[in-house]
PAVORO-537375 format. One record per residue (C-alpha): x, y, z. Coordinates in steps of 0.05 Angstrom, whole numbers. Example, Ala and Ser with C-alpha at 12.3 -4.5 7.8 and 13.67 -1.06 7.14 Angstrom:
<nodes>
+--------+--------+--------+
!      x !      y !      z !
+--------+--------+--------+
!    246 !    -90 !    156 !
!    273 !    -21 !    143 !
+--------+--------+--------+
</nodes>
This chain:
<nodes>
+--------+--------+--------+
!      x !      y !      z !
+--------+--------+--------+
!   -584 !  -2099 !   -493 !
!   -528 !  -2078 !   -528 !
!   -535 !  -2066 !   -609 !
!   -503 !  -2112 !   -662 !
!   -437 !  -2078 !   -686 !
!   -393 !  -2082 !   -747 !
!   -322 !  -2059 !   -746 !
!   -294 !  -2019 !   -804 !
!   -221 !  -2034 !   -803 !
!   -177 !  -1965 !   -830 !
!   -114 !  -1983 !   -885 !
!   -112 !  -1906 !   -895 !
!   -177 !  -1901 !   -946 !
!   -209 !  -1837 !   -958 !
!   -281 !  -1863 !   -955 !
!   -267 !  -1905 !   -895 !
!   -330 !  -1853 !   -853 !
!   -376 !  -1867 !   -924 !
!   -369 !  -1938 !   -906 !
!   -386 !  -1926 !   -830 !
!   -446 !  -1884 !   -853 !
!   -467 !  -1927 !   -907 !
!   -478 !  -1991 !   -848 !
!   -508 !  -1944 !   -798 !
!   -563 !  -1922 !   -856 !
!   -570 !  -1992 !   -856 !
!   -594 !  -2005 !   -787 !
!   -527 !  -2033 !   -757 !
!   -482 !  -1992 !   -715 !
!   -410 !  -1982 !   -733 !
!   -340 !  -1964 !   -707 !
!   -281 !  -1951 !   -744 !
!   -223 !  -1981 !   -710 !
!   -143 !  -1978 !   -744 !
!   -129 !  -2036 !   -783 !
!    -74 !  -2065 !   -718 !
!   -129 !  -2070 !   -673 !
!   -111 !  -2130 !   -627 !
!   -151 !  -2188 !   -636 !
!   -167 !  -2182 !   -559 !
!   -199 !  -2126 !   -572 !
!   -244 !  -2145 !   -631 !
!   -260 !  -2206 !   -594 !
!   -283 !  -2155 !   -544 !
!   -321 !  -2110 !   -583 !
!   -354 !  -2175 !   -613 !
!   -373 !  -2155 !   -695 !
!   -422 !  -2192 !   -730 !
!   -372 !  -2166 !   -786 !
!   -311 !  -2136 !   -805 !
!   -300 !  -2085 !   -861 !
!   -226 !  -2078 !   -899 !
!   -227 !  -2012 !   -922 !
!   -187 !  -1984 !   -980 !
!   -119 !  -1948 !   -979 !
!    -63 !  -1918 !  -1022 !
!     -3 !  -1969 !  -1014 !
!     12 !  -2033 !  -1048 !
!      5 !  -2096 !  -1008 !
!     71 !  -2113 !  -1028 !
!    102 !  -2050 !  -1005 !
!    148 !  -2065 !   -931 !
!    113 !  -2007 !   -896 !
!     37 !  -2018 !   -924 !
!    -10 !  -2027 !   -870 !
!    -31 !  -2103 !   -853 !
!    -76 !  -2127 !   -797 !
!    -69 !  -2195 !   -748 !
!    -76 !  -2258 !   -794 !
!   -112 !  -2285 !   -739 !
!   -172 !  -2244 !   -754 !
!   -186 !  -2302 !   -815 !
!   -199 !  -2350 !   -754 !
!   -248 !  -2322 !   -718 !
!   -304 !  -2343 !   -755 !
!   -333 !  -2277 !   -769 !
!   -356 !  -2252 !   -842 !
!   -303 !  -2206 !   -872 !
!   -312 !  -2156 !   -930 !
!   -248 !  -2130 !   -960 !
!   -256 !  -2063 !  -1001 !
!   -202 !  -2038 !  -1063 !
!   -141 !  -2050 !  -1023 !
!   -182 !  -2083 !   -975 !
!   -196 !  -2141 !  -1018 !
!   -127 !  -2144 !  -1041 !
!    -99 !  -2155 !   -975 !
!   -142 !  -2208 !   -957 !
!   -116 !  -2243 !  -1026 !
!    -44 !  -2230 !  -1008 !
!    -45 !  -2246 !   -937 !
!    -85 !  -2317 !   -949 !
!    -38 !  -2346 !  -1010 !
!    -61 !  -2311 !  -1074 !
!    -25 !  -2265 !  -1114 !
!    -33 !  -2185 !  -1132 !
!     -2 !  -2146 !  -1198 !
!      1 !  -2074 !  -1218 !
!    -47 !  -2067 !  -1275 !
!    -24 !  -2064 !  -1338 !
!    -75 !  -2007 !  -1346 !
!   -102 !  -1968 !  -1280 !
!   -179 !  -1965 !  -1279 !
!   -204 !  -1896 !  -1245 !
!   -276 !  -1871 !  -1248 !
!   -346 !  -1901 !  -1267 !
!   -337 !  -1968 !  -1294 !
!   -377 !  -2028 !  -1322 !
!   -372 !  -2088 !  -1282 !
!   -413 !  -2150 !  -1287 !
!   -435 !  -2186 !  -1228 !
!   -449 !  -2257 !  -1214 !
!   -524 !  -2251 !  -1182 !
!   -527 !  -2317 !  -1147 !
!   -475 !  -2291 !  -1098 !
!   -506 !  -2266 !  -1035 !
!   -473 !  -2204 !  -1034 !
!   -503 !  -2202 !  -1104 !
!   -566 !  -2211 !  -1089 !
!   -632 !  -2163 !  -1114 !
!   -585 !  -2131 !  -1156 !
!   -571 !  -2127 !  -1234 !
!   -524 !  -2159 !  -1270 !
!   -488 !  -2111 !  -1307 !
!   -474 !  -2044 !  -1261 !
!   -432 !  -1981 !  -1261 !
!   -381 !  -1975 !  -1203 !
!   -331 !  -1932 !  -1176 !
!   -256 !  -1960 !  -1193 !
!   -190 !  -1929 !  -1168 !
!   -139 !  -1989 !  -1165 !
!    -70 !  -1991 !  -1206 !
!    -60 !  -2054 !  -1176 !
!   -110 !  -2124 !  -1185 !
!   -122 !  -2186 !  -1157 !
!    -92 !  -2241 !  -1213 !
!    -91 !  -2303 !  -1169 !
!   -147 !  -2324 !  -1114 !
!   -122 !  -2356 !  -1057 !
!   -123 !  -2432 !  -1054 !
!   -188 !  -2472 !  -1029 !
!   -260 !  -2457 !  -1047 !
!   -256 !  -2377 !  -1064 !
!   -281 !  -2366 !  -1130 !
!   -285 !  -2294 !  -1175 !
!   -358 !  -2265 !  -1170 !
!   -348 !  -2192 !  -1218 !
!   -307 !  -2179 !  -1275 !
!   -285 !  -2109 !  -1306 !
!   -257 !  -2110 !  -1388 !
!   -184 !  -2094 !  -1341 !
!   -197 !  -2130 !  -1286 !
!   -223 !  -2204 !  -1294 !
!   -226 !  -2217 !  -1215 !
!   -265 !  -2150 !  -1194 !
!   -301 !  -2190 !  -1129 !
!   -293 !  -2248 !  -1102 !
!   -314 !  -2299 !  -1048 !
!   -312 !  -2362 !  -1001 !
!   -377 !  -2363 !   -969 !
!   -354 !  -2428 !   -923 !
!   -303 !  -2383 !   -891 !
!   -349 !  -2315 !   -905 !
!   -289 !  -2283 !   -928 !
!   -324 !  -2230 !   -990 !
!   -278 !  -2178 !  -1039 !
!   -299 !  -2122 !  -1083 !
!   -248 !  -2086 !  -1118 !
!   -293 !  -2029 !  -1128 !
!   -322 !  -1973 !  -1071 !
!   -398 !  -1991 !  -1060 !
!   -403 !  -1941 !  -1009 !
!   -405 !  -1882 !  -1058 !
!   -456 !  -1853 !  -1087 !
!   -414 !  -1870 !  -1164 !
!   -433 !  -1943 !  -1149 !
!   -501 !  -1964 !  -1177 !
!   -533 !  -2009 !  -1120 !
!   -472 !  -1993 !  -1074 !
!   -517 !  -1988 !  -1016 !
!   -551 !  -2055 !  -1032 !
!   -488 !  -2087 !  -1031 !
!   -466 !  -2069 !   -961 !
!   -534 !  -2091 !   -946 !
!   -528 !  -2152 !   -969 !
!   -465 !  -2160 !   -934 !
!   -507 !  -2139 !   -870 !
!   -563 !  -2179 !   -873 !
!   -548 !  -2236 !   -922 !
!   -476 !  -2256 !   -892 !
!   -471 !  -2222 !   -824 !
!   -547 !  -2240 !   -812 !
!   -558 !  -2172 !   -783 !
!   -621 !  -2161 !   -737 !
!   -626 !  -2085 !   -759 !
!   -629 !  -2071 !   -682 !
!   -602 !  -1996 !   -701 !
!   -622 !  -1927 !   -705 !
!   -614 !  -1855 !   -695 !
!   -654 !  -1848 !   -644 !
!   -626 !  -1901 !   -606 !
!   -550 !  -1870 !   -618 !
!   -576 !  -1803 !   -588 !
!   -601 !  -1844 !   -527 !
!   -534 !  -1877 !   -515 !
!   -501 !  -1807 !   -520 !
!   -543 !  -1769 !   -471 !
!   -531 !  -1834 !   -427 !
!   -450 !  -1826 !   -445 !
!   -460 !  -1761 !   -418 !
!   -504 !  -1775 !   -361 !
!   -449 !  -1822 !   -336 !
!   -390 !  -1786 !   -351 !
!   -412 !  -1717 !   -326 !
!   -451 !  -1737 !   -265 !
!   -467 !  -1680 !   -227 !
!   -417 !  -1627 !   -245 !
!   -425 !  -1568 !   -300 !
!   -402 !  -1565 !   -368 !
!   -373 !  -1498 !   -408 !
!   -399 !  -1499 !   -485 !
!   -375 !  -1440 !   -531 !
!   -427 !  -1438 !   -579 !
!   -404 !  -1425 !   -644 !
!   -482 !  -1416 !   -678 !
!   -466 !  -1467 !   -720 !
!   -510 !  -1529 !   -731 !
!   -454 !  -1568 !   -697 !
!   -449 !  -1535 !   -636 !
!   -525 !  -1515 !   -631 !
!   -543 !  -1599 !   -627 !
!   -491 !  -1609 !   -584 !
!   -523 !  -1549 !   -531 !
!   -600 !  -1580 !   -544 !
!   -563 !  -1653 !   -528 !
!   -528 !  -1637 !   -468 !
!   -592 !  -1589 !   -440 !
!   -628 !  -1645 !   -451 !
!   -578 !  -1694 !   -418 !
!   -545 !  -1653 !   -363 !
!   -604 !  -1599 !   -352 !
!   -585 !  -1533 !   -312 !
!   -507 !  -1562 !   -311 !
!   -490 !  -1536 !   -375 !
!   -468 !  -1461 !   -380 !
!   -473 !  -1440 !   -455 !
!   -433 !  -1390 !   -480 !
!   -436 !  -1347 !   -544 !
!   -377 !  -1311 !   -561 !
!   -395 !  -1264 !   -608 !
!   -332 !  -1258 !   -652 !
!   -360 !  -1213 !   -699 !
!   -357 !  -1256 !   -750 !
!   -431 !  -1285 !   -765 !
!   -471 !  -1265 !   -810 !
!   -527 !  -1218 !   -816 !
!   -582 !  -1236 !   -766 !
!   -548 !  -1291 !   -734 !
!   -530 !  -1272 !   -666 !
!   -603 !  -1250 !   -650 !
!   -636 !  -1319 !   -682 !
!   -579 !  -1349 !   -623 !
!   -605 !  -1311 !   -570 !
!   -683 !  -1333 !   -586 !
!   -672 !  -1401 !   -584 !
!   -627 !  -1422 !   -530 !
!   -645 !  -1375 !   -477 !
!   -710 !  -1413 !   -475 !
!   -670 !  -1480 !   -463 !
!   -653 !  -1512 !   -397 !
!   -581 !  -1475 !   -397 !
!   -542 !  -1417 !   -376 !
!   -542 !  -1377 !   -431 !
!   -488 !  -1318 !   -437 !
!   -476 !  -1273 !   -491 !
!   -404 !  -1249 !   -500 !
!   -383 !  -1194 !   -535 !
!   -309 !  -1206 !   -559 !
!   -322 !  -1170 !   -630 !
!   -254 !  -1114 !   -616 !
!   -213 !  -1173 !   -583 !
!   -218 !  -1223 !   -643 !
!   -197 !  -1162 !   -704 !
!   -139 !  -1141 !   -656 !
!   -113 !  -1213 !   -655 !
!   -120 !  -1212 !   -723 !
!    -90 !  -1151 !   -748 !
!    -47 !  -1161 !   -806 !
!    -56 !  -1235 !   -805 !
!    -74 !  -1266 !   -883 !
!    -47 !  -1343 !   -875 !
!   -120 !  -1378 !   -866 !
!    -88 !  -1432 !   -819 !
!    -60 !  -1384 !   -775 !
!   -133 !  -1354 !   -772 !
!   -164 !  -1412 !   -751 !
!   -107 !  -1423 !   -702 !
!   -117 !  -1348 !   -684 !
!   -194 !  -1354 !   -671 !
!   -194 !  -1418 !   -646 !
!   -140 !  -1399 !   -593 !
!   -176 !  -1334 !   -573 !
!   -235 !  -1381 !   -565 !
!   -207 !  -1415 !   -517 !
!   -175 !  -1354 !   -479 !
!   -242 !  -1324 !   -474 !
!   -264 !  -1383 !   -452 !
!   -218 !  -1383 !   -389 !
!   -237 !  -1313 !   -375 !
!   -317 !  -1322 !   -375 !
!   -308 !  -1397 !   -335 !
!   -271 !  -1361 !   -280 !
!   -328 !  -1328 !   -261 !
!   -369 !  -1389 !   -260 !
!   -321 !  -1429 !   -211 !
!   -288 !  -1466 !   -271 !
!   -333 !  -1513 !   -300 !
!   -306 !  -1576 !   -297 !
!   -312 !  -1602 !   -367 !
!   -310 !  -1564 !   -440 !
!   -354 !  -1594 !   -491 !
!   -345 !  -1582 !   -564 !
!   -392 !  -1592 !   -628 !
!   -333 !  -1638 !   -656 !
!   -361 !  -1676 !   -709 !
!   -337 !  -1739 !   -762 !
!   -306 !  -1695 !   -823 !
!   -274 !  -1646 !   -781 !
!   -228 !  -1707 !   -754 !
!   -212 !  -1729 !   -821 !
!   -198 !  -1675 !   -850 !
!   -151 !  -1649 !   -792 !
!   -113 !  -1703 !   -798 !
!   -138 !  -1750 !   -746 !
!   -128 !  -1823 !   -756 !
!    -60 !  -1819 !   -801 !
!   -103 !  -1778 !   -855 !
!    -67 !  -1726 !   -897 !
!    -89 !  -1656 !   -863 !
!   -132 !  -1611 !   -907 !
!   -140 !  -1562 !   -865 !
!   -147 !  -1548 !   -785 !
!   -205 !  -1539 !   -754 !
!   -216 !  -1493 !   -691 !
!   -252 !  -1551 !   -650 !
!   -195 !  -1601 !   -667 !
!   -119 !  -1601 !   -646 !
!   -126 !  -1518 !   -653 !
!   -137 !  -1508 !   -570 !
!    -79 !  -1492 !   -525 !
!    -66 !  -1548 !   -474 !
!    -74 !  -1503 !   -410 !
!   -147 !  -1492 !   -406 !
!   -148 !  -1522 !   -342 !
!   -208 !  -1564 !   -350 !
!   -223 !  -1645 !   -325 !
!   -239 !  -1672 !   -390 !
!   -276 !  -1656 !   -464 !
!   -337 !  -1682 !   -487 !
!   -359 !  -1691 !   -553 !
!   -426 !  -1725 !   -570 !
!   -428 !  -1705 !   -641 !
!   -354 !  -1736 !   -653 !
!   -378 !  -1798 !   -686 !
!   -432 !  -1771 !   -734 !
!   -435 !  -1729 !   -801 !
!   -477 !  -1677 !   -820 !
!   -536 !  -1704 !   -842 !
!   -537 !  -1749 !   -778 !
!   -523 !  -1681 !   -739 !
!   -586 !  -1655 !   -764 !
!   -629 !  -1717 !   -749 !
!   -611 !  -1712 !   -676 !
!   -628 !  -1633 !   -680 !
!   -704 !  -1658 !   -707 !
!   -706 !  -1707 !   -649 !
!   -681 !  -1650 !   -593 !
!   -743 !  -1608 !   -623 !
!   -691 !  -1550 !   -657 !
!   -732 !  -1504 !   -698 !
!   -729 !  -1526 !   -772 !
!   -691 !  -1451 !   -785 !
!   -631 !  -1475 !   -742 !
!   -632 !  -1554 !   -768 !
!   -622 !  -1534 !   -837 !
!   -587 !  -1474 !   -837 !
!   -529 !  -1461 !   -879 !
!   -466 !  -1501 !   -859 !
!   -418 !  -1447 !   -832 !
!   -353 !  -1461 !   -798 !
!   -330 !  -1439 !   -731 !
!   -286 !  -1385 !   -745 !
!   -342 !  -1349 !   -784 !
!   -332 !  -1295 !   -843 !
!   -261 !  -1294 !   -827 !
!   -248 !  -1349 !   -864 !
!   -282 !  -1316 !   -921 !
!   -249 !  -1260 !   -923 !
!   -176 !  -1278 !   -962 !
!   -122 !  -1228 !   -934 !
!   -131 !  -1182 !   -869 !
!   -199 !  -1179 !   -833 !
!   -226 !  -1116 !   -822 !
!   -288 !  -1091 !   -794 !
!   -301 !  -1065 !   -857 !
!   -296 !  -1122 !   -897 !
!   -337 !  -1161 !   -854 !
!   -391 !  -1106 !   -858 !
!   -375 !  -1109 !   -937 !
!   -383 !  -1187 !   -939 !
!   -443 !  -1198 !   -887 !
!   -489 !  -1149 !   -930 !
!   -470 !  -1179 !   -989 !
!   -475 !  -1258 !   -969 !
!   -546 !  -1235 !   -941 !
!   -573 !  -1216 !  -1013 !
!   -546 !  -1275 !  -1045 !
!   -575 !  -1323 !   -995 !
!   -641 !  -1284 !   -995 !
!   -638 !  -1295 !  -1081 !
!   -625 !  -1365 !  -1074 !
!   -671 !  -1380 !  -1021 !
!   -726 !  -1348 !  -1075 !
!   -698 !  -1390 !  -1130 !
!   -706 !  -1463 !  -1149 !
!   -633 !  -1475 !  -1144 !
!   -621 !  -1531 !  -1108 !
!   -550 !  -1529 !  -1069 !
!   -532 !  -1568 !  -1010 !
!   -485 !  -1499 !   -992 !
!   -474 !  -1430 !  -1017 !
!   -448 !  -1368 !   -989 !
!   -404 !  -1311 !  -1016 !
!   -328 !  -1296 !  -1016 !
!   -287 !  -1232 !  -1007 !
!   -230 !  -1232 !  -1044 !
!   -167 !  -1193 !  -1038 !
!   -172 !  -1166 !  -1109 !
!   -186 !  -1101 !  -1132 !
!   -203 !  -1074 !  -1199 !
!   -223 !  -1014 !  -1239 !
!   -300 !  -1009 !  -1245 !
!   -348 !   -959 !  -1271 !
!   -407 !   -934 !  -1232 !
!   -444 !   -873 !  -1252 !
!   -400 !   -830 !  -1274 !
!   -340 !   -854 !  -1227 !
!   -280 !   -895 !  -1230 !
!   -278 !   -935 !  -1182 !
!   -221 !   -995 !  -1147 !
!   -263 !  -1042 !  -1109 !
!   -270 !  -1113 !  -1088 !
!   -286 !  -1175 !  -1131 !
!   -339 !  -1218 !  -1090 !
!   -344 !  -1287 !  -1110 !
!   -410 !  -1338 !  -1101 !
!   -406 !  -1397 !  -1085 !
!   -460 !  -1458 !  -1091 !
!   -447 !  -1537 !  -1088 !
!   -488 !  -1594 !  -1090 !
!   -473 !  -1655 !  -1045 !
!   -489 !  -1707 !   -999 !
!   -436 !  -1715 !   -949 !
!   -394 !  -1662 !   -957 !
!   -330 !  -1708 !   -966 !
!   -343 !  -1688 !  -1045 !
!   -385 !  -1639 !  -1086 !
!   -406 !  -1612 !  -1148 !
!   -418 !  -1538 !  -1164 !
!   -500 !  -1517 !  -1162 !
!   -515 !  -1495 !  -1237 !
!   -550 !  -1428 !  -1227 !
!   -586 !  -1400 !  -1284 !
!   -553 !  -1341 !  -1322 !
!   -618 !  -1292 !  -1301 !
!   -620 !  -1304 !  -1227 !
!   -536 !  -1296 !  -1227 !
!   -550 !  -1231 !  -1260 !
!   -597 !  -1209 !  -1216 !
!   -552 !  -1232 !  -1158 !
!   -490 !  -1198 !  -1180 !
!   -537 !  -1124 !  -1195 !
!   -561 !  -1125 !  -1131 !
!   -490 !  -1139 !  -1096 !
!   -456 !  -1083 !  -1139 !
!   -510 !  -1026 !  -1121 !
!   -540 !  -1041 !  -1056 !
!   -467 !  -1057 !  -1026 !
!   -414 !  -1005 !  -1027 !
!   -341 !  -1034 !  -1041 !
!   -361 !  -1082 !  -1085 !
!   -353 !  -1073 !  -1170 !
!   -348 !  -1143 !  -1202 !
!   -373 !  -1206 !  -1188 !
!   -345 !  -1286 !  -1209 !
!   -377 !  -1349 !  -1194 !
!   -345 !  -1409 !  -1169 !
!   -354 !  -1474 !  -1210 !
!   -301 !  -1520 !  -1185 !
!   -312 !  -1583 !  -1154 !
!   -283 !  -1620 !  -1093 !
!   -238 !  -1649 !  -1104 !
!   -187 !  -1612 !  -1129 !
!   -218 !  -1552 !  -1085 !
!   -252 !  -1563 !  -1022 !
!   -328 !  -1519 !  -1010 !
!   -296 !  -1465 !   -964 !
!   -247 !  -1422 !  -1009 !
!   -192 !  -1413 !   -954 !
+--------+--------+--------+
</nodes>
């Protein structure tokens, strides 16, 4: 039997994959679908619900993004969200203004409790606003205003004969006080959700995706060491066992210990396991390259070359699989997003690797999710919650020219910060060091010396879309940045990183 779904329709809102998560943590499954999906489709897919998510344009705008207005005649409960909401206004007779003053941030809104998407909640609640334009007219019938702001009188609304529910505010951010209780309520209350979803039962429909789609013919991983690509060898060993050949390219670029931790726990799995040693063919592709995009596109290229070399000797494996997961779609630009930045597992390959097809298993989830499905494939807790650490390694963390002996420079002294922090009672989500391309004048002994700055970096967040620097304590900083600038040669000054993202993102390149 096939789960209960709800369908998050995309108007170009940067939490549209918090909303996705948010439902999913609520026991229904959920796919994200662009906001012109036909209705043949939809009636295909069969919702209990539809979600509007937000967006950047103005409904009245020619080019802003509008779905089918036949969607408000099939019967099914619909949720708009910021722009979301707005468009269901505009689209079903009411009227939308700029706002006479914007409302961005944590804001006070007051609720109307009997509403079922109210329900169990308080009245009065902070939320997350980012509108310049409001709702100032509902649309004709039985809708009715259900939240008010001191800006914004008509902050939710609904029509619970038609099931048609607004909120001018983002419940599926952390900002918004009972922002997961809402969604819930939209679930359960409205959509009459059985809860039929889980984790465990997404992993099972994966390995079956894979069982189906593979059949009997091999698979080529390149296993980065990452979480990412780690869960996606346990899933596909587990799915596909003795198909799957695994291969570690050793890039050079991991840090201190990594490559033998690798080694010890997937040549114990039911996999090909084959070590690489590319470590002189990635630094002479490199040589005298500082853009950071053209590294990743460097690396991830190379990747893929090496790739083509190693599967030659296998035969040619017949599919490449790929630890592709949610984030590193958005922010590459999938979906009509703006691009942040590339990544080396998405739109970075060449198109001639010669292989049937790509699979990606982890494509739909986020970290956290990532990490479940590591617990359930029985990945050692040291592996699970490791560090995040992307694809193209230390190279990325190195700003200007990569050099072997910068990396040596930088893997020594990422290892003493992590080992300090580990000790500590910091609590970060993420934190690794950062070699930058500056030099200054130092004193050691009795020498001058014209070394590197290093800088630390430690955040603090839940789904890495967002995050807030880690507050470390003055002491253990100090005894970070002494043991850096005498156990590691190169090294004379160390700064610490306290922006948050946005306007930065975690990595530094």
């Amino acid at each position: 039997m096939e789960n209960q779904k709800v369908v998050i329709l995309d108007f170009g809102g940067q939490y549209k994959e918090l909303i996705a998560r948010r439902v999913r943590e609520c026991g229904v499954y959920s796919l994200i679908k662009p906001y012109n999906t036909s209705i043949n489709e939809l009636r295909e897919i069969s919702p209990i619900g539809i979600i509007f998510t937000g967006g950047p344009n103005s409904v009245y705008l020619k080019e802003s993004p509008k779905c089918d207005p036949a969607i408000f005649e099939m019967g099914i409960p619909i949720l708009g969200i910021c722009y979301g909401m707005q468009l269901i206004a505009h689209m079903l007779g009411g009227k939308i203004s700029a706002c006479e003053k914007s409302e961005y941030g944590r804001i006070t809104a007051a609720v109307n409790t009997e509403s079922a998407l109210f329900s169990n909640i308080v009245e009065t609640q902070n939320v997350l606003m980012s509108h310049t334009d409001k709702v100032i007219e509902l649309p004709s019938g039985n809708f009715r205003g259900i939240a008010n702001t001191k800006l914004c009188e008509i902050a939710a609304f609904e029509c619970p004969e038609q099931k048609i529910y607004g909120v001018q505010f983002h419940p599926e951010v952390e900002i918004s006080e009972n922002g997961t209780q809402i969604i819930r309520n939209f679930l359960y209350n409205i959509c009459k959700a059985d809860g039929d979803y889980s984790i465990d039962d997404y992993l099972n429909q994966q390995i079956e995706k894979v069982k189906d789609r593979v059949g009997n013919k091999r698979v080529l991983l390149g296993l980065s060491g990452g979480v990412d690509s780690s869960v996606c060898a346990a899933l596909l060993s587990k799915a596909i066992p003795g198909q799957l050949i695994c291969i570690y390219i050793d890039h050079g670029f991991m840090r201190k210990g990594e490559t033998e931790q690798i080694k010890q726990v997937f040549e114990k799995r039911d996999l090909r396991f084959v070590h690489v040693d590319a470590k002189k063919r990635f630094l002479k592709r490199l040589k005298g390259v500082t853009d950071p995009e053209k590294k990743r596109k460097i690396i991830g290229e190379e990747f893929a070359r090496t790739f083509e070399d190693e599967a030659k000797k296998y035969d040619n494996p017949e599919f490449l699989a790929q630890g592709t997961i949610y984030p590193d779609i958005v922010e590459s630009g999938k979906n009509k997003s703006a691009v942040i930045k590339s990544h080396h597992n998405v739109g970075g390959l060449p198109e001639d690797l010669g292989f049937e097809g790509v699979v990606e298993p982890l494509s739909g989830l986020f970290k956290d999710e990532v990490r479940k499905f590591g617990k359930l494939l029985e990945l050692p807790d040291s592996l699970v919650y490791r560090q995040p650490f992307p694809g193209p390694g230390l190279a990325i963390r190195i700003i200007g020219e990569i050099t072997e002996e910068k990396l040596d420079i930088l893997r020594d002294a990422d290892a003493i910060y992590r080992e300090e922090l580990e000790k500590s009672n910091v609590k970060a989500d993420q934190y690794f060091a950062v070699l930058t391309d500056t030099k200054s004048v130092g004193v050691q002994g009795d020498f001058r010396t014209y070394d590197y700055t290093l800088a630390l970096r430690a955040v603090r967040t839940s789904d890495f879309m967002t995050c807030e620097y880690a507050h470390i304590p003055y002491d253990i900083l100090t005894k970070i940045s002494s043991r850096i600038t005498n156990e590691v040669h190169g090294i004379n000054r160390i700064v610490y990183d306290i922006t948050s993202k946005p306007p930065a993102t975690i990595e530094w390149e």
